[in-house]
TIKOLBA-238324 format. One record per residue (C-alpha): residue in three letters; x, y, z. Coordinates in nm, 3 decimals, decimal comma, padded with zeros to 5 digits. Layout:
<sites>
SITE ala X Y Z
...
</sites>
This chain:
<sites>
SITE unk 00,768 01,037 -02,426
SITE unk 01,118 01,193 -02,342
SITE unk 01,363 01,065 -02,087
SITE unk 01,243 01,150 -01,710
SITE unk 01,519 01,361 -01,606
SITE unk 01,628 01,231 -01,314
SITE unk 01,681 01,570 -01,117
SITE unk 01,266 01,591 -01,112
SITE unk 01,208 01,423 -00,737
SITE unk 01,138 01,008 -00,715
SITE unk 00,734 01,128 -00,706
SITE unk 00,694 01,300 -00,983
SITE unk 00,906 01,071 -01,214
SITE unk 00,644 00,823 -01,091
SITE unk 00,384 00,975 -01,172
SITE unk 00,517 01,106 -01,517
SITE unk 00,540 00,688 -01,561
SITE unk 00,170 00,622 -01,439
SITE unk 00,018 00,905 -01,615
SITE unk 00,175 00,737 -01,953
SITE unk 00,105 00,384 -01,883
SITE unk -00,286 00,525 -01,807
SITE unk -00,281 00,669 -02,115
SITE unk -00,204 00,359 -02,287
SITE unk -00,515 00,169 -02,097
SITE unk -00,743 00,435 -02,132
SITE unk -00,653 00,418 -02,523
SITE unk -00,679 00,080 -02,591
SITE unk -00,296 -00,009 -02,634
SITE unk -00,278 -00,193 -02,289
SITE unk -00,624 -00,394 -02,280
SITE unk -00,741 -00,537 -01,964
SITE unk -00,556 -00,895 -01,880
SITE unk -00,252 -00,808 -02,082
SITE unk 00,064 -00,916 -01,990
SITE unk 00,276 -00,594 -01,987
SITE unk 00,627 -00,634 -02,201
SITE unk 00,942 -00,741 -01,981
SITE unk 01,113 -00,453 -01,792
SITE unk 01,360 -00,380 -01,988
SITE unk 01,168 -00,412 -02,304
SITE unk 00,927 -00,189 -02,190
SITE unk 01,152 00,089 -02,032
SITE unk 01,318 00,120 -02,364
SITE unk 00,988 00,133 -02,556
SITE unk 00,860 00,437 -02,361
SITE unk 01,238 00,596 -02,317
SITE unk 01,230 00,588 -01,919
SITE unk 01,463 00,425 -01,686
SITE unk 01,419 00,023 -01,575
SITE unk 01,403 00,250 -01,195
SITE unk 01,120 00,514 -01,292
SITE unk 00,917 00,213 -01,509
SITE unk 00,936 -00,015 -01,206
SITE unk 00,839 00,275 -00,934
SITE unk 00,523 00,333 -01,170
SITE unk 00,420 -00,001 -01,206
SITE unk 00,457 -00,096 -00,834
SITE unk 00,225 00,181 -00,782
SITE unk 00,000 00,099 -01,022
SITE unk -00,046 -00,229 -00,910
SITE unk -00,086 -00,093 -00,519
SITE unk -00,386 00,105 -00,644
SITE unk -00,478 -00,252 -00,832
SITE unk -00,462 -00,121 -01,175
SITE unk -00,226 -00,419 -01,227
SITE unk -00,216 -00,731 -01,093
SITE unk 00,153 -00,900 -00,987
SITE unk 00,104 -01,281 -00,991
SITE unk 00,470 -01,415 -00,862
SITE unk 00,672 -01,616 -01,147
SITE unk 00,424 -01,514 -01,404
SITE unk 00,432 -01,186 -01,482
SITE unk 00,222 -00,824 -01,400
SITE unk -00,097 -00,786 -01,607
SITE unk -00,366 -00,475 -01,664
SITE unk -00,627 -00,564 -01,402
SITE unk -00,974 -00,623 -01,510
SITE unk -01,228 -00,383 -01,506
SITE unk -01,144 -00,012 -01,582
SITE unk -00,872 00,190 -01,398
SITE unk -00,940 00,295 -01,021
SITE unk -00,775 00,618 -01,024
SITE unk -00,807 00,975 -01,231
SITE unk -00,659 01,308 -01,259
SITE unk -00,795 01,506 -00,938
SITE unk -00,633 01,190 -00,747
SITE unk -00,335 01,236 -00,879
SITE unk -00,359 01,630 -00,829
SITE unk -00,440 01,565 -00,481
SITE unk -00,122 01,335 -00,429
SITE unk 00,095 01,618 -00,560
SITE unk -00,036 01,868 -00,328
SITE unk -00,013 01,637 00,001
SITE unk 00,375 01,581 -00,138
SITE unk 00,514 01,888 00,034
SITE unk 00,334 01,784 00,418
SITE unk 00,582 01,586 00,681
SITE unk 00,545 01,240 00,690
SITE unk 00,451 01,199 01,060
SITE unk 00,210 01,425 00,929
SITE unk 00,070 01,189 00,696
SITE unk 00,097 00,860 00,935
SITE unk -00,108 01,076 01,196
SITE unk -00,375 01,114 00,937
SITE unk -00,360 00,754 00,847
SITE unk -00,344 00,609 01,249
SITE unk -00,683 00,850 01,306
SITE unk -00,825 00,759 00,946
SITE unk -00,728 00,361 00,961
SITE unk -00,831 00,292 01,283
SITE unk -01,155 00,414 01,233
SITE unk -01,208 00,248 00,906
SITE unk -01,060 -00,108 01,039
SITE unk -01,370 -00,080 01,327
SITE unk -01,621 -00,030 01,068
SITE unk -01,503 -00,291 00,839
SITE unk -01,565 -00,517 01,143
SITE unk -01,875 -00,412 01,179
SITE unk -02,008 -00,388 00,779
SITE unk -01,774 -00,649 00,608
SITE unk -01,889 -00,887 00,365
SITE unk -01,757 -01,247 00,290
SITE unk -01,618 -01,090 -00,025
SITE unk -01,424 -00,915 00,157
SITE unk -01,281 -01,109 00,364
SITE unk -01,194 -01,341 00,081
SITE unk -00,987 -01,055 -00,069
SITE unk -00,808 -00,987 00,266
SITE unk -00,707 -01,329 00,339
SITE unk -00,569 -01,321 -00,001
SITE unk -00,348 -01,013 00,016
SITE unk -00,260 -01,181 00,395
SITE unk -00,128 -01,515 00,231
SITE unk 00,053 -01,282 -00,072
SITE unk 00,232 -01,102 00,212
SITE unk 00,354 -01,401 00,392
SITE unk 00,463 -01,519 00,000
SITE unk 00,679 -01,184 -00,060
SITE unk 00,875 -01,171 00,277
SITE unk 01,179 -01,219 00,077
SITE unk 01,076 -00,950 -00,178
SITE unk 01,003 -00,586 00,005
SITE unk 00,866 -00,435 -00,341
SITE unk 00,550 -00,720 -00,414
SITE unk 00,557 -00,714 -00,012
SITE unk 00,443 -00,334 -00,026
SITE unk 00,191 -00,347 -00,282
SITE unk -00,040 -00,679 -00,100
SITE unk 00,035 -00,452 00,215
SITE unk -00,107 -00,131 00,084
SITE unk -00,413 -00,357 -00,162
SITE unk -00,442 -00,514 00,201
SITE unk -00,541 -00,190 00,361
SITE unk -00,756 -00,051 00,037
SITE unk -01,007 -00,343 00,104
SITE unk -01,030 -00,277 00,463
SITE unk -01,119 00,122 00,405
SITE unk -01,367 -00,053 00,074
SITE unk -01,538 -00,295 00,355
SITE unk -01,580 -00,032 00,564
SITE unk -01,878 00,086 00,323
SITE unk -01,818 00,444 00,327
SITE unk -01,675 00,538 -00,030
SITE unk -01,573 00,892 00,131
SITE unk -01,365 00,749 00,388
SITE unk -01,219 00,509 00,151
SITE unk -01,120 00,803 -00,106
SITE unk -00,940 00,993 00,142
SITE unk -00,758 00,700 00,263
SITE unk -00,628 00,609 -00,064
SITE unk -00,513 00,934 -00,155
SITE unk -00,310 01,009 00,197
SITE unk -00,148 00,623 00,141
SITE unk -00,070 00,688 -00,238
SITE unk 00,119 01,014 -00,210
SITE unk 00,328 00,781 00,060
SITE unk 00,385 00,530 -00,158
SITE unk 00,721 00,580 -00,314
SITE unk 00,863 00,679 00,063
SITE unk 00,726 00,399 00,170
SITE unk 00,868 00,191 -00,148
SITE unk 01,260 00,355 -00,036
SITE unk 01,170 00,220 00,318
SITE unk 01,031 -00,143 00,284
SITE unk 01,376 -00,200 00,056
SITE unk 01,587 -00,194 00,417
SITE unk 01,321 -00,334 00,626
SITE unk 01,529 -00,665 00,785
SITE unk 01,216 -00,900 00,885
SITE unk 00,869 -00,869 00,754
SITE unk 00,745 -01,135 00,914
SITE unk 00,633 -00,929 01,219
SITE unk 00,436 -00,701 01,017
SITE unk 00,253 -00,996 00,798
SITE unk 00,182 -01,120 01,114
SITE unk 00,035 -00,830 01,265
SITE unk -00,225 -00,809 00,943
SITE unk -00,312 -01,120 00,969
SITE unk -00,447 -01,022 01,325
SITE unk -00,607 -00,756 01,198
SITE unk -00,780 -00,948 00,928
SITE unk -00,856 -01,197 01,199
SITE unk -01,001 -00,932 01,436
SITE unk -01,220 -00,769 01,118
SITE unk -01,347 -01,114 01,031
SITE unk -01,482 -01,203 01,381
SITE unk -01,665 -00,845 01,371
SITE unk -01,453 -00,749 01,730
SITE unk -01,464 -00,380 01,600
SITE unk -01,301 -00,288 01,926
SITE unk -01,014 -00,494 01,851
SITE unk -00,986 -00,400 01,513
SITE unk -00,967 -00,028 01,575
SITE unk -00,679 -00,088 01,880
SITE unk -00,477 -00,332 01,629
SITE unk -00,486 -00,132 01,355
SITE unk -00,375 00,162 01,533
SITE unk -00,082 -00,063 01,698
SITE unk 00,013 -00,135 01,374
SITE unk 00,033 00,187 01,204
SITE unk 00,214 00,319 01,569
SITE unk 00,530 00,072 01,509
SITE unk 00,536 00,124 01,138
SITE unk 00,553 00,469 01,194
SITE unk 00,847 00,448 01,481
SITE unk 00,987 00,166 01,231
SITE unk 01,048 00,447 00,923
SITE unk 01,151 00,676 01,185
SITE unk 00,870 00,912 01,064
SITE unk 00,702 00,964 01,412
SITE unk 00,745 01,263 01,663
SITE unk 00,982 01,290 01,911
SITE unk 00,735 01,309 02,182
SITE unk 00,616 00,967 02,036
SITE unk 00,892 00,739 02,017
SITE unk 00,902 00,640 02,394
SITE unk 00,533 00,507 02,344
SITE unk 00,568 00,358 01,987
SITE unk 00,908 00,206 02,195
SITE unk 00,704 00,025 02,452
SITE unk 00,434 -00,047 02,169
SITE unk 00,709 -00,240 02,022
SITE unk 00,788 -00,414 02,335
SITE unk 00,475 -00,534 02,430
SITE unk 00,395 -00,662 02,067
SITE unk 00,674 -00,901 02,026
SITE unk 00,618 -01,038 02,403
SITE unk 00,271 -01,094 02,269
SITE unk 00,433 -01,286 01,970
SITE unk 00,628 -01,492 02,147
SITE unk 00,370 -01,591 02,427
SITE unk 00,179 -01,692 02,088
SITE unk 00,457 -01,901 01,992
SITE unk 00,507 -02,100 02,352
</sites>
């Protein structure tokens, strides 16, 4: 594989990286469980930058095609790869659209897909989300492994929800964010708010309030979006008081 020439932009160096590490799964050379090579080691064994090889692995491991387990190592996930080639195709075309574009598509999608979760989840499910909850919590010091439980989070929400359609779409309007949203969760200052706000979401989901699940959700994705300045101007007054009313919430919590 030649050098990724680093004119081509950040998303399609990525996915010139996960196109070549699929390749290697779907041929055998990376077997499900392995423990991939250290970064370096690797980079220099498929000629790519440390940068590009860790870009493509974080997203691989958001779309749980590898599995980060902190102080250990990332490892090929069991079971066979969760994404193809008319994904990917997708992704590129939704590259080119505004990104308040795509968080208005998510805030409609996500919403609705956090209300049926609460209304069709299993226990599986919920085991899953509590997991990805307790990652978060584990990665606030580390924005990168932060991201991917944060976006695995949100992928078993839209799988609960039992509509596979739903789900798809989801997954492909969140994956073509993913290296934006990569840039972005390296200068967030505190996490903590936002592992807290999932955790009431998993909490809302898990006591089947579908009502509350749907308004949470769409809080959420509201200050995330006025957070990554990606929103409107018409919508940063209301994603302002959003914010204001959330941490007064917090902090009556707290008392």
């Amino acid at each position: 594989m030649q050098r990724i020439r680093q004119e081509l932009p950040e998303t399609h160096r990525t996915m010139h990286v996960v196109n070549h590490i699929r390749a290697l799964i779907e041929n055998g050379t990376l077997q499900p469980g392995d423990k991939i090579p250290p970064e370096r080691e690797f980079a220099n064994s498929l000629k790519i930058s440390r940068a590009s090889l860790r870009s493509g692995i974080g997203y691989l491991a958001a779309m749980g095609v590898m599995k980060v387990r902190h102080g250990i190592g990332t490892f090929v996930a069991d079971g066979p790869p969760e994404f193809g080639k008319a994904s990917l195709g997708i992704i590129g075309a939704l590259h080119g659209f505004q990104s308040w574009q795509m968080f208005e598509a998510r805030i409609i999608l996500e919403s609705n897909l956090a209300s049926l979760a609460a209304e069709r989840g299993r226990e599986e499910h919920y085991v899953l989300m509590a997991e990805e909850v307790a990652e978060m919590f584990g990665a606030l010091t580390n924005p990168t492994d932060y991201l991917i439980h944060d976006v695995l989070f949100h992928r078993i929400i839209a799988q609960a929800s039992g509509n596979p359609i739903l789900a798809a779409i989801m997954e492909t309007v969140t994956s073509s964010m993913y290296d934006k949203r990569r840039k972005t969760v390296e200068r967030a200052t505190d996490l903590r708010e936002s592992a807290e706000m999932h955790r009431e979401i998993y909490r809302a989901i898990r006591a089947r309030k579908p009502h509350d699940a749907r308004n949470l959700m769409e809080q959420h994705l509201r200050m995330a979006q006025a957070a990554q300045g990606m929103e409107r101007p018409s919508d940063r007054k209301s994603a302002y008081a959003a914010s204001k009313i959330r941490k007064s919430r917090l902090k009556s919590a707290a008392s």
